[in-house]
DOROSE-744458 format. One record per residue (C-alpha): residue in one letter; x, z, y. Coordinates in steps of 0.1 Angstrom, whole numbers, padded with zeros to 4 digits, always signed. Layout:
# DOROSE-744458
AXZY;...
This chain:
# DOROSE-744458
X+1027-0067+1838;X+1015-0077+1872;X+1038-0065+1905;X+1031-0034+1929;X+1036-0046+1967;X+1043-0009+1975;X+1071-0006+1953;X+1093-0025+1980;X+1121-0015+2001;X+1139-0036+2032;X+1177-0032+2034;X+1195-0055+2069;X+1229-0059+2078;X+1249-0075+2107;X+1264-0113+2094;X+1302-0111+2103;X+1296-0150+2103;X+1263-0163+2115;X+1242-0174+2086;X+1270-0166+2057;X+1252-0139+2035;X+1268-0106+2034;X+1248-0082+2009;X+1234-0048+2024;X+1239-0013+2011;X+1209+0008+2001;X+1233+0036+2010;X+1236+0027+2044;X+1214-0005+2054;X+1181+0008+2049;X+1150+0008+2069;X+1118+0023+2059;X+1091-0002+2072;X+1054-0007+2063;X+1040-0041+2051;X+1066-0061+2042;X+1060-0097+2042;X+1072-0128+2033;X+1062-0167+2046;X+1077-0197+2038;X+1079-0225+2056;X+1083-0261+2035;X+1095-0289+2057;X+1078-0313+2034;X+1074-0352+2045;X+1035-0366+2039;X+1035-0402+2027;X+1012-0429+2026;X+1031-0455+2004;X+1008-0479+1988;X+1013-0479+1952;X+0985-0505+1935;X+0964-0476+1929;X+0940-0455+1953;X+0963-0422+1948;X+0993-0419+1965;X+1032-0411+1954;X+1031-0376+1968;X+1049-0360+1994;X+1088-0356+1994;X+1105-0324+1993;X+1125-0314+2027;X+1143-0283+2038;X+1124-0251+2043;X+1129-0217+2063;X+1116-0183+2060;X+1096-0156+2079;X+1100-0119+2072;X+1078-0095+2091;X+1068-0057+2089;X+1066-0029+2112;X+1090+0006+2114;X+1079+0037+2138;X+1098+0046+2163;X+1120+0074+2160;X+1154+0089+2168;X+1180+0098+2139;X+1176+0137+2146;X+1215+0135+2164;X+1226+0127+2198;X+1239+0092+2205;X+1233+0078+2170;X+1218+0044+2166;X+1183+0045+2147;X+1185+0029+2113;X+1165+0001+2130;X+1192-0008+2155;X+1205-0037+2146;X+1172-0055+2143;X+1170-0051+2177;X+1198-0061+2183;X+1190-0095+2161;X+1159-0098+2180;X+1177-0097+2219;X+1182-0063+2224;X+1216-0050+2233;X+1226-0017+2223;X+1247+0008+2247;X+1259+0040+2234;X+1264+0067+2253;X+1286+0094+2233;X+1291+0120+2258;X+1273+0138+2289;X+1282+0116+2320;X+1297+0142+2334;X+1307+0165+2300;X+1295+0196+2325;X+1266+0189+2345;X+1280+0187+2381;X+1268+0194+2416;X+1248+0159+2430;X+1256+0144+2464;X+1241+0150+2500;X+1215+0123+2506;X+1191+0121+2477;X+1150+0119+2481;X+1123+0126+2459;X+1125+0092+2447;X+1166+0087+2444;X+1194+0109+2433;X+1231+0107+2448;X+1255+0111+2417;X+1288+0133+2420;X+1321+0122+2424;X+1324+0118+2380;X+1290+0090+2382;X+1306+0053+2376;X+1308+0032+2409;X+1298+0001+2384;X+1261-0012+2394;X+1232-0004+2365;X+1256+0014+2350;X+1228+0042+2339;X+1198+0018+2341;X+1172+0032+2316;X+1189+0062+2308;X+1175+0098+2309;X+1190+0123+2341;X+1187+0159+2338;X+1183+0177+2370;X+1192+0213+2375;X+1193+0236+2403;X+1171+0237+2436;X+1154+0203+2418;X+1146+0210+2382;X+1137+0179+2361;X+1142+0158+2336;X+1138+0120+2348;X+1147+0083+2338;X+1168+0060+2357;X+1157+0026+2373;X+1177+0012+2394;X+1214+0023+2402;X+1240+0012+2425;X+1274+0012+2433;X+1273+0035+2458;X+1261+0062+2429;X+1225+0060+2441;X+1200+0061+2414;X+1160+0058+2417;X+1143+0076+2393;X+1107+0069+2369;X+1091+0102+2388;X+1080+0120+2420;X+1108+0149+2421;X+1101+0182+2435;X+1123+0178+2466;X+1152+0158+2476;X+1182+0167+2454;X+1217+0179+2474;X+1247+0197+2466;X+1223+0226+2455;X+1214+0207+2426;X+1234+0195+2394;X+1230+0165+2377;X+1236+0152+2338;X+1228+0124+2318;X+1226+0130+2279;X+1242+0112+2249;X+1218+0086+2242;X+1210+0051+2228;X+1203+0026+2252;X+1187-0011+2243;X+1181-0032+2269;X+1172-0071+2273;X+1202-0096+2264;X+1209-0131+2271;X+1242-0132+2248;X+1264-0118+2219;X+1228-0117+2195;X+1239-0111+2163;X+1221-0121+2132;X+1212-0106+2098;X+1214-0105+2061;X+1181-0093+2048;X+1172-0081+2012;X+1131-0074+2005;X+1128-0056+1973;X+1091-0060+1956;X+1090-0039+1927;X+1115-0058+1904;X+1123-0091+1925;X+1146-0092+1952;X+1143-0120+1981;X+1175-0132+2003;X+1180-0140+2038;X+1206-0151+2061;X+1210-0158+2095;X+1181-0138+2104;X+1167-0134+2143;X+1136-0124+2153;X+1111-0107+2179;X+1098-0074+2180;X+1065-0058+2202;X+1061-0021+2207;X+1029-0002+2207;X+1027+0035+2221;X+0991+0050+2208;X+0978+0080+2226;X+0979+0111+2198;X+0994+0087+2173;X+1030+0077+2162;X+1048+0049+2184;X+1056+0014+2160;X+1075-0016+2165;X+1065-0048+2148;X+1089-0073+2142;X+1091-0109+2130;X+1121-0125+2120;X+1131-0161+2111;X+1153-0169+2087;X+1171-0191+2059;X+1165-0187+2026;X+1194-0173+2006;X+1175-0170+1966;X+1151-0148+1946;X+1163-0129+1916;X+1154-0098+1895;X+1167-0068+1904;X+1154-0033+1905;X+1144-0016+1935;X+1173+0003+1943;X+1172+0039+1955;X+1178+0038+1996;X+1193+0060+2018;X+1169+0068+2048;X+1176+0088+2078;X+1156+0117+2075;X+1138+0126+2104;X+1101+0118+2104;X+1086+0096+2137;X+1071+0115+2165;X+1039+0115+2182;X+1026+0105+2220;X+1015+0138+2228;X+1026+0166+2252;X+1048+0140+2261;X+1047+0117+2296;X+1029+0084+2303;X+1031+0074+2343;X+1024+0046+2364;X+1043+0043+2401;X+1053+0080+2393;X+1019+0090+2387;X+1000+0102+2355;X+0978+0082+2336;X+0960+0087+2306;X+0954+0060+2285;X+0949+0045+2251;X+0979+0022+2243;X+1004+0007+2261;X+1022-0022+2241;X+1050-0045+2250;X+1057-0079+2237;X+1096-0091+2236;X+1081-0125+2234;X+1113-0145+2221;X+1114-0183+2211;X+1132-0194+2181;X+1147-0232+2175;X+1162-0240+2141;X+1188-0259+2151;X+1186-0297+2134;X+1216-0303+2109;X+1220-0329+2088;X+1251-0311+2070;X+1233-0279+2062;X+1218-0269+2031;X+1181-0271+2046;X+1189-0297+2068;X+1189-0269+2100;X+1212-0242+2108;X+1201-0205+2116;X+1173-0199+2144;X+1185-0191+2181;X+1167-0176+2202;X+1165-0200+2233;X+1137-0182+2251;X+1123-0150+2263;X+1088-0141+2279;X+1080-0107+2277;X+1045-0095+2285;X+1026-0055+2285;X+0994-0047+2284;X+0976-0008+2293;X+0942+0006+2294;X+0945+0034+2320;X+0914+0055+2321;X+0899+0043+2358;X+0903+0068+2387;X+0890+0066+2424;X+0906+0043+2448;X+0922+0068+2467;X+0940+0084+2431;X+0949+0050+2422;X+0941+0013+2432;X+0959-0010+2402;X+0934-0034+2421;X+0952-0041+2448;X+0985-0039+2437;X+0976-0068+2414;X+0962-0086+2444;X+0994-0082+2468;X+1016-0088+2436;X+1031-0055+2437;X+1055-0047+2412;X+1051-0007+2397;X+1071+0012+2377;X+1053+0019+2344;X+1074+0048+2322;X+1066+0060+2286;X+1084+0093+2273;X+1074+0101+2235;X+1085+0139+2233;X+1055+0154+2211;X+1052+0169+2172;X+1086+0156+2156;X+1100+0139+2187;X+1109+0171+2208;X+1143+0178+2198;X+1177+0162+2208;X+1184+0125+2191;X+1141+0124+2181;X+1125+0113+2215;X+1120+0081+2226;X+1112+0065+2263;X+1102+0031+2271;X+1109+0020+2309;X+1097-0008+2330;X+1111-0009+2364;X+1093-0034+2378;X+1056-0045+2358;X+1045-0073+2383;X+1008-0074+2373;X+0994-0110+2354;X+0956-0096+2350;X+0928-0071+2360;X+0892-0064+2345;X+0870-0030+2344;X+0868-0018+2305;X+0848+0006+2285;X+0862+0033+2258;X+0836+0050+2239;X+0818+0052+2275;X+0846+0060+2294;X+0857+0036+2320;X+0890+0024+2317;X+0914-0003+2330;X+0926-0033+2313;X+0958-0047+2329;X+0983-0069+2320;X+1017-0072+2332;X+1051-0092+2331;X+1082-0066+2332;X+1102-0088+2357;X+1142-0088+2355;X+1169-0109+2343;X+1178-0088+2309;X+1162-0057+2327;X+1125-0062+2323;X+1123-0032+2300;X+1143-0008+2285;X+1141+0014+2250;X+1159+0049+2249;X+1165+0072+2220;X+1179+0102+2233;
């Protein structure tokens, strides 16, 4: 009886050691993904011994590692300040998760003198410690009513903000930022994984598995992230699908929701970022497949858009990638399923220095196609479930 590919499931969990198989949980190490693949990746040596004859001896069997790859939507758990089931892939694939369990402060409190339309002053309960809020959502209430995302933050409590407020926030208007999940770009502490892919009656194993991931926000559709990890190969067995535990909110969609660019709006088509990490398996003579786990040694990111094209005086993307001037581009998924507490999701670049320009055409609509590299040292962009 021939195999179904859709009778598969994908269950991960954190390695306490890296690369020494610990076996997931369908009750709790779930993730519901589409298109589950599988590669392999034979190290085998060619030879060319002669042999008295015109056929060769063959090759010779070497070590081998594994790709796993599939893609998951991006949504929120339905509950403040819980990690999505998809977490720690992230995490294995560079992204450090920050939880924030409580309101900073637990009662929204008056802001300081001093703020612009741009920047807010935090009250006396703000931390003093720099970036401290990077990326995370601020609720503004009061004389300045809005809810904004935070780019930059200092010690001196001054954070600058993804949009054009209303006025400049005082001591007449109170300030709160939500529970949320915060993952953000790291250079350390990447933890790998133990990965089980179910395919309707065989069951694959991995260990030590790190990867990369690229997001893709679709106008009127539901936001994915793809990811690709690398891997060792841990054995193949049979063994039923088992029943998983999923969370069970269903993904939003990128409607009535907020796309800008330097605090403007912008409609467009997709807007998709690339993590664009570099893995090395590690040569090892001692190990099973002659390598150890991947690292990941290297990251590039890279983002691409295709605003619809306005008049120069609306907006000149143009010129700023001429003068090399770095924008912030801000994505807040808020529509169908994502507009309750613990479902949305925002996206934040601080600082898109643009790489490339060229006019476009959408079903006869001009557009712009631009491509940009989030600059910062583990700050280029930033993924909030809130």
């Amino acid at each position: 009886m021939a195999l179904r590919t859709r009778n598969a499931a994908v269950l991960a969990k954190v390695e306490t050691t890296n690369g020494t198989f610990v076996a997931p949980s369908a009750a709790t190490d779930g993730v519901l993904v589409e298109n589950p693949s599988i590669s392999f990746n034979p190290q085998n040596v060619t030879t060319d011994e002669v042999t008295g004859s015109l056929d060769g001896r063959g090759p010779i069997l070497g070590g081998m590692n594994a790709q796993v790859s599939f893609a998951v939507y991006l949504k929120g758990t339905g509950t403040a300040a819980t990690a999505p089931e998809f977490g720690d892939m992230l995490r294995a694939c560079g992204w450090a998760e920050t939880i924030t369990a409580a309101a900073v402060p637990v009662a929204a409190e008056a802001c300081a003198a001093g703020g612009t339309t741009t920047t807010v002053n935090l009250g006396t309960s703000a931390s003093a410690v720099a970036q401290a809020y990077r990326g995370m959502p601020l609720v503004l209430t009061g004389t300045v009513a809005a809810e904004t995302f935070i780019t930059d933050y200092t010690s001196g409590k001054v954070a600058t903000v993804t949009d054009t407020l209303s006025g400049a926030p005082g001591v007449s208007t109170s300030y709160q930022i939500p529970p949320n999940v915060l993952y953000s770009p790291a250079s350390i502490n990447i933890p790998s994984l133990s990965m089980e892919v179910f395919m309707d009656g065989v069951r694959y194993r991995f260990k030590g598995a790190r990867g990369t991931v690229s997001f893709e926000f679709t106008a009127a559709g539901a936001c994915k992230a793809t990811f690709t990890f690398s891997a060792l190969y841990e054995g193949k067995a049979d063994a039923a699908v088992p029943t998983v535990t999923y969370d069970g909110t269903r993904p939003g969609t990128f409607r009535n929701s907020h796309m800008s660019i330097a605090r403007s709006l912008a409609a467009l088509q997709t807007l998709s970022l690339d993590a664009g990490v570099e893995l090395v398996f590690p040569a090892n003579p001692n190990a099973t497949e002659g390598f150890d786990p991947p690292d990941i040694v290297r990251r590039n990111m890279s983002g691409s858009m295709d605003p619809y094209a306005t008049l120069v005086a609306t907006r000149d993307l143009m010129a700023a990638f001429r003068a090399g001037t770095e924008q912030i581009v801000h994505a807040r998924v808020t529509g169908g399923n994502a507009s309750g507490t613990g479902r949305r999701v925002a996206l934040t670049i601080p600082a898109a220095f643009y790489t490339g320009y060229a006019p476009g055409d959408a079903n006869g609509l001009m557009t712009e196609q631009v491509q940009f590299f989030p600059r910062g040292q583990d700050s280029g962009a930033f993924l909030c479930f809130w």
